[in-house]
C-alpha positions in Angstrom: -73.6 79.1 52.7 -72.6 80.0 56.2 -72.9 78.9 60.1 -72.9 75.4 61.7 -72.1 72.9 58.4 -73.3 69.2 57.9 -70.8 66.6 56.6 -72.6 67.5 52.6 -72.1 71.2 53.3 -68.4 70.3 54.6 -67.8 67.9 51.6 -69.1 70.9 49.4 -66.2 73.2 50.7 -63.6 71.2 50.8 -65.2 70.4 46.8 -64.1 74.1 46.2 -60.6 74.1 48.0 -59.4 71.2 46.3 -61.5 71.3 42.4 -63.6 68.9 41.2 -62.4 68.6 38.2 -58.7 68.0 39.3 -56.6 64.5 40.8 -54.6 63.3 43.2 -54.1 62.4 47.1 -56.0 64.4 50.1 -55.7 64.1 53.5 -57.5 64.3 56.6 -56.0 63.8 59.6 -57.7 64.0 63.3 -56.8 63.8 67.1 -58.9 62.6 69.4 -61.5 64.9 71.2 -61.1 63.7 74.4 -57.7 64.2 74.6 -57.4 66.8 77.6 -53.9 67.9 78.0 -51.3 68.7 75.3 -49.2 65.4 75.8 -52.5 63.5 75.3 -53.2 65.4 72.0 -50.0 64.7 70.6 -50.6 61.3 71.4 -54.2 61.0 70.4 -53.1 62.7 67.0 -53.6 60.3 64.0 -52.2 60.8 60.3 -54.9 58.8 58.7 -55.3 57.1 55.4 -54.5 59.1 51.7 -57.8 59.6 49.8 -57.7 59.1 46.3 -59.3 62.5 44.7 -62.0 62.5 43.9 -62.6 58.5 43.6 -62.7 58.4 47.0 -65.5 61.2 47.7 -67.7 58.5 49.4 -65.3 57.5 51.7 -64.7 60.9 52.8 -67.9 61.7 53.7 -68.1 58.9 55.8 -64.8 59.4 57.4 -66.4 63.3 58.2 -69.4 61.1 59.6 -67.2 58.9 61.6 -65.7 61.5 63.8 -68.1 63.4 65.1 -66.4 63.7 68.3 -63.1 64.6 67.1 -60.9 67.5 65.7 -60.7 66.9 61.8 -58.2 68.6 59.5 -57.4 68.5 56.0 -54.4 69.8 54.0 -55.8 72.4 51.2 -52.7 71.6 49.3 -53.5 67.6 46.9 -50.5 65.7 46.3 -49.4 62.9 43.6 -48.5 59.8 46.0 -49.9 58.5 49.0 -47.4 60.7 51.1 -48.0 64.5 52.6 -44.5 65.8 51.9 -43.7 68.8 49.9 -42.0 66.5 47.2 -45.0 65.0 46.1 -47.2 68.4 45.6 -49.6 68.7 42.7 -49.6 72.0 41.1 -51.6 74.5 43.3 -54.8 76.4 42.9 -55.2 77.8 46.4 -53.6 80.2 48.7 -54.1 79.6 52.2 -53.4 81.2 55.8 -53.9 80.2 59.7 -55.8 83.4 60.4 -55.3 83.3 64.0 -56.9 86.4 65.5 -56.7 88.5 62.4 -60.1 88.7 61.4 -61.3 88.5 57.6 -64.3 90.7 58.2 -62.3 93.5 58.4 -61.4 93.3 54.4 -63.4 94.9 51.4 -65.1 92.4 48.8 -62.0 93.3 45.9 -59.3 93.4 48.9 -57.0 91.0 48.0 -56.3 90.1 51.5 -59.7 89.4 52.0 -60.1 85.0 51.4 -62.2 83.3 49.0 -63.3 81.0 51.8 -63.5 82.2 55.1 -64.4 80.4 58.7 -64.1 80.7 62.5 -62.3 77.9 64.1 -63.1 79.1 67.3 -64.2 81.8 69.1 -62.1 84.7 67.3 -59.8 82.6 65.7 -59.8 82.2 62.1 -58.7 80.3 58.7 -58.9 81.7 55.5 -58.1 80.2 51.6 -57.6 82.1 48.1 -58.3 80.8 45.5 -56.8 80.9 42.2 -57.6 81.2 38.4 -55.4 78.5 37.3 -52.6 76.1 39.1 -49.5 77.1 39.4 -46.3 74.8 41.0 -44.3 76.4 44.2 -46.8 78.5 45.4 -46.3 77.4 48.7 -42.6 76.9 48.7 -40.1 79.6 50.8 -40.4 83.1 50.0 -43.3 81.9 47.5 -46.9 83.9 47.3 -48.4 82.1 49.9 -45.5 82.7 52.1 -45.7 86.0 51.8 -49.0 86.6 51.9 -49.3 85.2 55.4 -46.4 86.9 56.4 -48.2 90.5 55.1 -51.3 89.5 57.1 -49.8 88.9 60.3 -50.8 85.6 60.3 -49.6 82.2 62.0 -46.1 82.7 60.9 -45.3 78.7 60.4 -48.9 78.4 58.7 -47.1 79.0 55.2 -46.1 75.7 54.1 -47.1 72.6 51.5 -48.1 70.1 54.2 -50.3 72.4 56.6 -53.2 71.3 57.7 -56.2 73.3 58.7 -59.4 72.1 60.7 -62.2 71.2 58.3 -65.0 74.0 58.3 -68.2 74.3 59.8 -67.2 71.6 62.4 -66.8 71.2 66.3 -63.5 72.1 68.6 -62.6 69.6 70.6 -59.8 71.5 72.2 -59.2 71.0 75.9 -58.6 74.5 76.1 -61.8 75.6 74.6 -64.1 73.2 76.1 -62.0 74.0 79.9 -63.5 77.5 79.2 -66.9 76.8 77.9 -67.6 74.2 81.0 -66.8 71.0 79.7 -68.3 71.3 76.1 -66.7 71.5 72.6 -67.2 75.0 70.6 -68.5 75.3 67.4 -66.8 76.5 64.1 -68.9 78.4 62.0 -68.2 79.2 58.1 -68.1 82.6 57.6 -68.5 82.7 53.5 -67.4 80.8 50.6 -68.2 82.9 47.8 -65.6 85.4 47.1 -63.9 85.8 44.3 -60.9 84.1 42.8 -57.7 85.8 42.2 -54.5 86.1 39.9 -51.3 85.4 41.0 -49.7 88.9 39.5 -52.4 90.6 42.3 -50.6 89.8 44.8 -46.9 91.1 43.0 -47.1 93.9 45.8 -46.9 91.7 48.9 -43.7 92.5 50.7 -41.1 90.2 49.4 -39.7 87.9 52.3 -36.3 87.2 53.3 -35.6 83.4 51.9 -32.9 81.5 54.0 -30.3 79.7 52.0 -29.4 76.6 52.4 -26.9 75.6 50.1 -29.3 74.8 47.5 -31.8 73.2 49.3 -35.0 74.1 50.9 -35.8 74.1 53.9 -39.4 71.5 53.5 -36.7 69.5 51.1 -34.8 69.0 54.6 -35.7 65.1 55.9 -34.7 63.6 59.1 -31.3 62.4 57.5 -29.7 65.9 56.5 -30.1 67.1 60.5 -28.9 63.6 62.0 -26.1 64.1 59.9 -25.3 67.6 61.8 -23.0 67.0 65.3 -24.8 69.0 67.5 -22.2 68.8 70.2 -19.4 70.4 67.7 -22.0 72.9 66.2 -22.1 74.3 69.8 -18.7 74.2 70.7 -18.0 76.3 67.9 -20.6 78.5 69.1 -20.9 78.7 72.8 -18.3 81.4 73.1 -20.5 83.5 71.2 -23.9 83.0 73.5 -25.1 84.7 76.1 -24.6 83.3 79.4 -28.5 82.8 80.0 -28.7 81.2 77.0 -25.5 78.6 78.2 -27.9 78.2 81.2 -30.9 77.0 79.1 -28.8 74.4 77.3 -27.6 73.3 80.7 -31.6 72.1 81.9 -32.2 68.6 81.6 -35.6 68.0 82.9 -38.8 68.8 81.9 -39.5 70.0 85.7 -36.7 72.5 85.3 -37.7 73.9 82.5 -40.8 74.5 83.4 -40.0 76.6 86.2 -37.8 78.3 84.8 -40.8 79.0 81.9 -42.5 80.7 84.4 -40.6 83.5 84.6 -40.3 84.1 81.1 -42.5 85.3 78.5 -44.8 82.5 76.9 -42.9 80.1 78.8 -40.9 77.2 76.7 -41.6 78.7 73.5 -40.3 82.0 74.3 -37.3 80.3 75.3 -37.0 78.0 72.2 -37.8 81.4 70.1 -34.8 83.2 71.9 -32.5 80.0 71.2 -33.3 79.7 67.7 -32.7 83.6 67.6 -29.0 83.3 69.4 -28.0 80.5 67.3 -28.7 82.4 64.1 -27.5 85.3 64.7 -23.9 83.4 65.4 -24.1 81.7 62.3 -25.5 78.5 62.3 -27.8 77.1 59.5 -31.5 75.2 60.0 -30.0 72.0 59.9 -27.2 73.1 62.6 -30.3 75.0 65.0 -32.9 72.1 64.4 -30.0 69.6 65.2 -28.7 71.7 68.6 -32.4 72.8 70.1 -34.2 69.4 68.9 -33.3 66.8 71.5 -33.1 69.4 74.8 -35.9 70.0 76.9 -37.0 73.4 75.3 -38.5 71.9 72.1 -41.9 72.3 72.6 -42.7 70.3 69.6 -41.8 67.1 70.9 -43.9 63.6 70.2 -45.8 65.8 67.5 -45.9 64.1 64.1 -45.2 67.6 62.6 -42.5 68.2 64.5 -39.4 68.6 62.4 -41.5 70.9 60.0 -42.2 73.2 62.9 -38.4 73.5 64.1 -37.2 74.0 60.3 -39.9 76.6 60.0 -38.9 78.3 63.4 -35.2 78.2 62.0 -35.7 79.5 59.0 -37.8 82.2 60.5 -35.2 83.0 63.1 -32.7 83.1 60.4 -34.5 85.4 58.7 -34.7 87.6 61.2 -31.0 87.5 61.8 -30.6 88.7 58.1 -33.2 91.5 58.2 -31.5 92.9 61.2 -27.9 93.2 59.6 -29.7 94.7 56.5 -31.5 97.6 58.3 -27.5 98.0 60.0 -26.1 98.4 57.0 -28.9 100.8 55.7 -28.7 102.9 58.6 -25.6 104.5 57.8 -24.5 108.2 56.4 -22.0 109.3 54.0 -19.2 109.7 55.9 -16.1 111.8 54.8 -13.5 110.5 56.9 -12.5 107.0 57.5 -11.7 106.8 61.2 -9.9 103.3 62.1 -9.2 101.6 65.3 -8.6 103.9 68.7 -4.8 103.9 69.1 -3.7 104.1 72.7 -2.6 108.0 73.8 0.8 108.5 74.8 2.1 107.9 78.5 4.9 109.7 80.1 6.9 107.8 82.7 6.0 110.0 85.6 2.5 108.9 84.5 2.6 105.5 84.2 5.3 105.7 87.6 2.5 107.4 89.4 0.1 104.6 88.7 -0.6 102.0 91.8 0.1 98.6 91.0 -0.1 95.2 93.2 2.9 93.3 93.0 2.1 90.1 91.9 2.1 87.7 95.1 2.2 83.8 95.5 -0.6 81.2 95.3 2.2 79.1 96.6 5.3 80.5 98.5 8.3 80.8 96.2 6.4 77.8 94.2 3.3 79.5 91.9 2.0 83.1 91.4 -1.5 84.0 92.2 -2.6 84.2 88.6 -0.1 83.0 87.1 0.0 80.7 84.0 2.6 78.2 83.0 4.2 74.7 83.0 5.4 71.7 84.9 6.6 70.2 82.2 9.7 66.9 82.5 11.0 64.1 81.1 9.4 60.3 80.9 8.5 58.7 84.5 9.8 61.9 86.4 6.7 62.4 88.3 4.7 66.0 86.3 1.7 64.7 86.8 2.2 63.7 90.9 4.0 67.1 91.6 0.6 68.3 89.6 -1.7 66.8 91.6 0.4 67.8 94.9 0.4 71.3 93.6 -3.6 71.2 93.3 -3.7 69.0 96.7 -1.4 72.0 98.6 -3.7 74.8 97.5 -7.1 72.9 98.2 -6.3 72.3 101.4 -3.7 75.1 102.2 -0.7 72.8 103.0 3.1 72.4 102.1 3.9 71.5 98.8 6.2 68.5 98.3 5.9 68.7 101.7 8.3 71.1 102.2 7.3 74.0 104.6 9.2 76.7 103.3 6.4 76.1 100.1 3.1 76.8 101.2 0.0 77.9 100.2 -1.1 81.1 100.9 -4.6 82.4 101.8 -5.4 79.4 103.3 -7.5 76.3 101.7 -8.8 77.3 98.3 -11.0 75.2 95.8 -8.6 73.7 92.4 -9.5 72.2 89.1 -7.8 69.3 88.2 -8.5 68.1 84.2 -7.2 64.8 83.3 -7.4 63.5 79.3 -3.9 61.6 79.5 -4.7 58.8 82.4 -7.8 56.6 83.5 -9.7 57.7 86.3 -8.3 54.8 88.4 -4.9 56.0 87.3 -5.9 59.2 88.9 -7.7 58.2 92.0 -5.2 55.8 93.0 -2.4 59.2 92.7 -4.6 60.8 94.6 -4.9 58.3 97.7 -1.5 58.3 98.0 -1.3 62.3 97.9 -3.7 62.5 100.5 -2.9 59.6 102.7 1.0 61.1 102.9 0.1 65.0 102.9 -3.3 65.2 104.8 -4.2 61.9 106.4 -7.1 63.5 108.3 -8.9 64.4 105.5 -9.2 61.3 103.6 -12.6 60.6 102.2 -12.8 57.5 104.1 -11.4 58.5 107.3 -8.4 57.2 109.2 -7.0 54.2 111.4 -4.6 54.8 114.3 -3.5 53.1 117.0 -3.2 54.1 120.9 -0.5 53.3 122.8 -2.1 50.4 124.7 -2.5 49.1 121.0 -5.7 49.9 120.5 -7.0 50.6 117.3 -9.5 53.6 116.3 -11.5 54.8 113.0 -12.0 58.6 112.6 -13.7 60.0 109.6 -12.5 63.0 107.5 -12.2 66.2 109.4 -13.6 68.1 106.2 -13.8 67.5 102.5 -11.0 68.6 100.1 -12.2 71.4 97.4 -10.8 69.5 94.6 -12.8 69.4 91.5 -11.8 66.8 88.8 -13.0 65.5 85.1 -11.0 62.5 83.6 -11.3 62.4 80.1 -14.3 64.1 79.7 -13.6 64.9 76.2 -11.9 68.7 77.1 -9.8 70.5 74.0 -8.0 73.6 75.3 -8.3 74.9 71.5 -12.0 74.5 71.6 -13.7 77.4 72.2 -16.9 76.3 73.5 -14.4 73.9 75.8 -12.7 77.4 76.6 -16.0 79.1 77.7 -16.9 75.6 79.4 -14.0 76.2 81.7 -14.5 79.8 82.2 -17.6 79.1 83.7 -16.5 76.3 85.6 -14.1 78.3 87.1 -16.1 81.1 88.2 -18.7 78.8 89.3 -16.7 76.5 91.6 -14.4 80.1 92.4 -11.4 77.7 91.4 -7.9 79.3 92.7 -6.8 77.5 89.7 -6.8 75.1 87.1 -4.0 72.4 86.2 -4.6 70.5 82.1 -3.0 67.6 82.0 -1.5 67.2 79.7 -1.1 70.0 76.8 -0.6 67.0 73.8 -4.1 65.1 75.0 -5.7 68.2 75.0 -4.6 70.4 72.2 -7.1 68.8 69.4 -6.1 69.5 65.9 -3.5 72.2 67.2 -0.1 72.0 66.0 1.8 72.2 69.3 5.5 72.9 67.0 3.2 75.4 65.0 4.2 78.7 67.2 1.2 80.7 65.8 -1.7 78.1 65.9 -0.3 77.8 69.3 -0.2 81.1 70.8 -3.4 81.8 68.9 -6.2 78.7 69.6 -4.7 77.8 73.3 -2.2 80.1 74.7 -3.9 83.6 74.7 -7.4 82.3 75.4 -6.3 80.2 78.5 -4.3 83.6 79.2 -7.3 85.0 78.5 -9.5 83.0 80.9 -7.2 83.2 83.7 -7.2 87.1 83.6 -10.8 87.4 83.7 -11.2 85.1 86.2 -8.0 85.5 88.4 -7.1 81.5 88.9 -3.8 80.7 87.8 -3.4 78.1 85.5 -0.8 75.0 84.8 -0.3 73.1 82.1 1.4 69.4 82.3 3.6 68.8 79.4 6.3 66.5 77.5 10.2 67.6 76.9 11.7 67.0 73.8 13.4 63.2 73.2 16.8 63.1 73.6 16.5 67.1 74.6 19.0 68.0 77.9 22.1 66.7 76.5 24.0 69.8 75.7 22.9 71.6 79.3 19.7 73.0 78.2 17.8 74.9 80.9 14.0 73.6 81.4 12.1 75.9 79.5 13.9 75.2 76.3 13.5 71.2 76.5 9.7 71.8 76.1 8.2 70.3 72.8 7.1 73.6 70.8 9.0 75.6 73.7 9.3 78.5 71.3 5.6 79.7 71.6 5.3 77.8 75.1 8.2 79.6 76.8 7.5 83.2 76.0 3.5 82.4 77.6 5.1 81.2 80.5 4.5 83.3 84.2 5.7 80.4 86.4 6.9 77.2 85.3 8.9 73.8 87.2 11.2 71.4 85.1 11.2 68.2 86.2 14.5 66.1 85.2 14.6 62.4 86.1 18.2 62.1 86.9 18.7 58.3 88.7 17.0 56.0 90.7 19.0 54.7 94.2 18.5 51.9 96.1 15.6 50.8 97.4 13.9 52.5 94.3 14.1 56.1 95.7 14.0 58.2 92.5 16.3 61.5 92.8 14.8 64.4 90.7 16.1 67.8 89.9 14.1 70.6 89.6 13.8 73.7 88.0 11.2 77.1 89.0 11.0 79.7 87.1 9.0 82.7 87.8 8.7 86.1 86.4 7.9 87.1 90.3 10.8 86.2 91.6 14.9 84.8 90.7 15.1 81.1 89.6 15.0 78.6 92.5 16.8 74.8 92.1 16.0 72.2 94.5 16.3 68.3 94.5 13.6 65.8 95.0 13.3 62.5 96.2 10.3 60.0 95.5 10.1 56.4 97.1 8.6 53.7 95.6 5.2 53.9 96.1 2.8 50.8 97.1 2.7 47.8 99.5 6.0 45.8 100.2 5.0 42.1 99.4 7.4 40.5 101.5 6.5 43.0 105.2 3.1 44.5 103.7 4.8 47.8 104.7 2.7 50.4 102.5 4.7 53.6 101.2 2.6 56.2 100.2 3.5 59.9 98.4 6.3 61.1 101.1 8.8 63.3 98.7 11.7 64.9 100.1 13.2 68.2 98.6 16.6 68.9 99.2 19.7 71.5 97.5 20.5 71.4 94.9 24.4 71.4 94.5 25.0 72.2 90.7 29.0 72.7 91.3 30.1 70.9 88.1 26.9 69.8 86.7 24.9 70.3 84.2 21.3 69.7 83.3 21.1 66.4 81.2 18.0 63.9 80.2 16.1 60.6 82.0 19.5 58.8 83.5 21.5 60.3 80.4 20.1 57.2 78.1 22.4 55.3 80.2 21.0 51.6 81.5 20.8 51.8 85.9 24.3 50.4 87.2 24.6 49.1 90.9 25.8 52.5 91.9 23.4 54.4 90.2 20.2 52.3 91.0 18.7 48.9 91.0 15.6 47.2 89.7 13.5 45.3 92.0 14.2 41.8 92.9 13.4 38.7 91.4 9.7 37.5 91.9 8.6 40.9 93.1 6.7 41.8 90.1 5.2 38.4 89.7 4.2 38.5 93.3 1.8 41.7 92.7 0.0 39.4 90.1 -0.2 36.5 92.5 -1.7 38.3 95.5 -4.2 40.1 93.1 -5.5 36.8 92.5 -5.7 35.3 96.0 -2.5 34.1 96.8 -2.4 34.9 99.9 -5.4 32.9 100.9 -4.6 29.6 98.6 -2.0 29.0 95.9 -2.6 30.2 92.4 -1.7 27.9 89.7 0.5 28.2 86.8 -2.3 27.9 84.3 -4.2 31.4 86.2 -1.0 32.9 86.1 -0.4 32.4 82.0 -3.7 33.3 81.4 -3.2 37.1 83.5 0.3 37.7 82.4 -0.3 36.8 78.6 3.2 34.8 78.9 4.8 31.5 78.2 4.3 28.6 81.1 8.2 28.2 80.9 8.2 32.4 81.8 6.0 32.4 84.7 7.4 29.1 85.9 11.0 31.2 85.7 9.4 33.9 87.4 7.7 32.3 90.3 11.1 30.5 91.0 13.0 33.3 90.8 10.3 34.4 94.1 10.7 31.4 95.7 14.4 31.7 95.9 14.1 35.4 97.0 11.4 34.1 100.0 8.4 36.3 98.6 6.7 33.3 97.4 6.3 29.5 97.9 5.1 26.7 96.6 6.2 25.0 92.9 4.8 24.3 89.3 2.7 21.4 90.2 0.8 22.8 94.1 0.9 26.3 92.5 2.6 29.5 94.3 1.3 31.7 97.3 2.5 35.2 98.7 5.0 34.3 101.8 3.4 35.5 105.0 0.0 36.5 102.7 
């Protein structure tokens, strides 16, 4: 029998494939024939109902009879339950392979490579099955006979396994592709033969044995849904990322299906090329099928997508890219010789000191005037409340826009206005913005985002917007680990992308991850050298906010050795400033001495002064960042801790008056329109009637607030 089959003839095949005499479940799935794209297949593509074999022979037929306008499969394979999943397969008695453009005509009558039953699904594209003399279990599992043999004939390489389906014989080909080509009509399959001979399984002992990926014991069709939702894709390619090749970084980057597609153009077979080369990179730096199928699965390059076969396909393209991976390291360690002499590592050769004296070298120079080296990494690193994180943000402020830092012009910024990474994982982003308004509005006025207010002389008052934008790039708590090392090639990137002068990580205990920052080793090893690392091949300098020690500064400690871990963190350091709150004076200036240390240049000491920020309740005067740097007179004095542990005394400070802190709350919720009652204010504050009462009163008295428990208090003057 051969040529163009009726639904009898197709029954009678499919009679052959799956025994008459045997039992169990069959399947035939379809997809609609007019479907005329490959997003319409997938969603014209319908499993069907399980056929009980070979009760249900009548039904068959007429579900062949039903669809004559559709693409029919069937799975060769019969299974004992009403599911198609490798679990549930019946012992086998066929081999069976997607042809594809091999052709089976080109095999002798005893070949074993040529089919039992052969057809042309389309125009040179064939299917082919073997059978067997008797039923055998696993025939179709990894590394099996059936694997191999399709492997051996160059075959559809994911055509191997249990559940494949392949199109029912003899019938019409309803793909869009096809009919595109052959002016709007379906192409016929044709059966080729069906009477060759059956087979052994030890024949095919000769096939080329195929590389079997391990998974821990379990195989890859075994794999559900479950195992890869249990894999965290996003810490499978941190721990990779380093290791990929930057194209491949810029794949996993597209997120639209528009981007990919362009980008497809350019490369061979488009998507699947790309999903191939994915698969491939991820294998080769160690990942499993679970950890590939989890990473590639939900980005825009799996090609699979919305097909009800999906997962199978990316396991199969895992394990084959696995594979791969392992064949190549075997055919490296064949190709070696017999060596006689172990030759290790290259040492470096000698060098004289004329040698290494005659050698030009550029003097390292400053990204900030006697502040920070161009390059350089380190620290500002201080006790609680003495402003690290504000002089950060100043020092990335002062390079981004080429101004004084602290405000101070004998510290400057060299080269002009240069783009700086700020990372935040310690405060909120409205911790953050709110620092930086007041940065901006005290150092560089003109360029705030929204522009500025002044007033003329005749008191007229004018709006100006910004005279540029500030090259300051910032992520709050976006999830960075300076010991990660996909986080490490995140910022490596970053900084090459946005050519960032440098980078400032705040701070180093929010961002260390599962690094033991008193463990000198872990230290140097999973942050230190790679950020060195990172800031050598890139050239930005890099700063790192951190803690002191508690109750460190007592005994006249210098800076670097008040650092929490400061064993490993001191020797890393290039530059460095030591912040130490000293006292707070009058009017709520806080008085700071500071410490820089560079290896570019001798120790410099200065003093700094920081009001209190914010809007006076009482004149609406608003302070912004205005510090003050002054000598540093260290006659007689040591370096100690935050105000000694000592409580502020009249002389050495003051706190603020009574009802000032309470008046914040008020006006925040419209006090200075109407008057707030006692009831809003315990329900903001969290605190006793009696306490806010005290509170409000203690305002009154002061003048910043009026009013009483019963009318309810307003801000004086609004």
């Amino acid at each position: 029998m051969k040529g163009i089959l009726t639904v009898d003839q197709q029954m009678a095949v499919l009679t052959k494939i799956w025994g008459g005499d045997r039992e169990g479940f069959v399947f035939l799935p379809w997809i609609d024939g007019k479907a005329n794209d490959k997003k319409s297949r997938r969603a014209g593509y319908h499993e069907g109902p399980a056929f009980e074999w070979p009760v249900d022979r009548d039904k068959i037929k007429a579900w062949l009879t039903s669809h004559p306008g559709d693409d029919v499969y069937f799975a060769p394979c019969i299974f004992e339950d009403k599911r198609r999943i490798e679990q549930a397969a019946a012992p086998e008695r066929a081999l069976w392979a997607d042809l594809d453009e091999v052709n089976p005509n080109e095999y002798g009558v005893d070949d074993i490579m040529r089919p039992t039953i052969a057809w042309e699904s389309s125009p040179g594209r064939f299917q082919g099955i073997w059978l067997v003399d008797r039923p055998r279990i696993g025939l179709s599992w990894p590394g099996d006979i059936n694997h191999r043999l399709t492997m051996a004939l160059g075959a559809d390489q994911s055509g191997w396994d249990t559940t494949q389906l392949l199109r029912v014989p003899g019938r019409l080909n309803f793909k869009f592709e096809y009919k595109a080509a052959n002016a709007g009509k379906s192409v016929q399959g044709e059966l080729l033969w069906d009477t060759g001979r059956r087979f052994t399984c030890d024949e095919f002992d000769g096939l080329p044995e195929v590389g079997v990926v391990d998974l821990g014991g379990q195989d890859v069709d075994l794999m559900d849904a479950s195992v890869i939702e249990q894999v965290d894709r996003h810490a499978v390619w941190g721990s990779v990322r380093l290791k990929m090749p930057k194209v491949i970084r810029e794949y996993m980057a597209v997120r639209t299906g528009r981007q990919a597609d362009d980008i497809g153009k350019d490369v061979a077979e488009g998507r699947s090329g790309i999903q191939w080369q994915i698969m491939n990179e991820l294998a080769v730096a160690g990942c499993n099928v679970a950890e590939i199928v989890a990473v590639i699965r939900p980005t825009v390059w799996n090609t699979f997508r919305e097909r009800r076969d999906e997962l199978k396909r990316l396991k199969i393209g895992a394990a084959k890219a696995i594979a791969k991976s392992k064949a190549a390291d075997a055919a490296d360690d064949a190709d070696t010789g017999d060596a006689l002499e172990e030759v290790g590592p290259d040492k470096p050769e000698l060098m004289w000191l004329a040698t290494a004296m005659a050698v030009g070298m550029r003097r390292p120079r400053w990204l900030v005037h006697n502040v920070w080296s161009d390059g350089g990494c380190g620290f500002i690193a201080g006790d609680p409340k003495s402003y690290k994180s504000w002089t950060a943000l100043d020092l990335a402020v002062t390079v981004a826009t080429g101004g004084n830092f602290l405000n101070d012009p004998g510290m400057y910024a060299l080269g002009g206005a240069r783009p700086f990474l700020y990372l935040q994982e310690e405060d909120s982003e409205i911790v953050v913005r709110d620092r930086l308004e007041m940065i901006v509005e005290g150092k560089c006025p003109e360029l705030h985002w929204h522009g500025r207010v002044s007033r003329e002389v005749d008191g007229a008052v004018y709006w100006s917007p910004a005279d540029g934008n500030i090259p300051l790039g910032f992520h709050v708590r976006a999830g960075f680990v300076a010991s990660d090392v996909g986080w490490q090639q995140w910022l490596a990137d970053m900084v090459v992308e946005g050519q960032f002068a440098g980078v400032i990580v705040d701070t180093l205990g929010t961002t260390a991850g599962d690094v033991d920052t008193d463990r000198a080793q872990d230290l140097m090893t999973k942050i230190l050298r790679p950020m060195r690392q990172i800031s050598h091949d890139t050239g930005a300098a890099i700063c790192v906010v951190h803690h002191n020690r508690k109750g460190s500064g007592t005994n006249g400690e210098r800076g670097g050795s008040r650092m929490l871990g400061s064993v490993a963190l001191h020797a890393w350091v290039d530059d460095a400033m030591y912040l130490h709150s000293r006292e707070v004076k009058a009017g709520g200036v806080t008085h700071l001495r500071v410490e820089r240390e560079s290896k570019a240049a001798v120790e410099h000491r200065f003093t700094l002064e920081v009001p209190r920020m914010g809007v006076n309740v009482r004149n609406g005067v608003r302070t912004v960042w205005s510090p003050v740097v002054g000598l540093w007179d260290t006659h007689g004095e040591t370096i100690t801790g935050d105000l000694d542990g000592r409580a502020p005394t009249p002389s050495r400070g003051t706190t603020r008056i009574a009802g000032a802190s309470i008046a914040v709350k008020v006006k925040a919720n419209g006090g200075h329109r109407r008057p707030v009652s006692v009831a809003t204010l315990v329900e903001v504050l969290s605190k006793s009637r009696a306490e806010v009462i005290r509170q409000c009163d203690g305002g009154v008295a002061n003048g910043i607030l009026s009013g009483d428990a019963e009318k309810g208090y307003m801000v004086v003057g609004g």
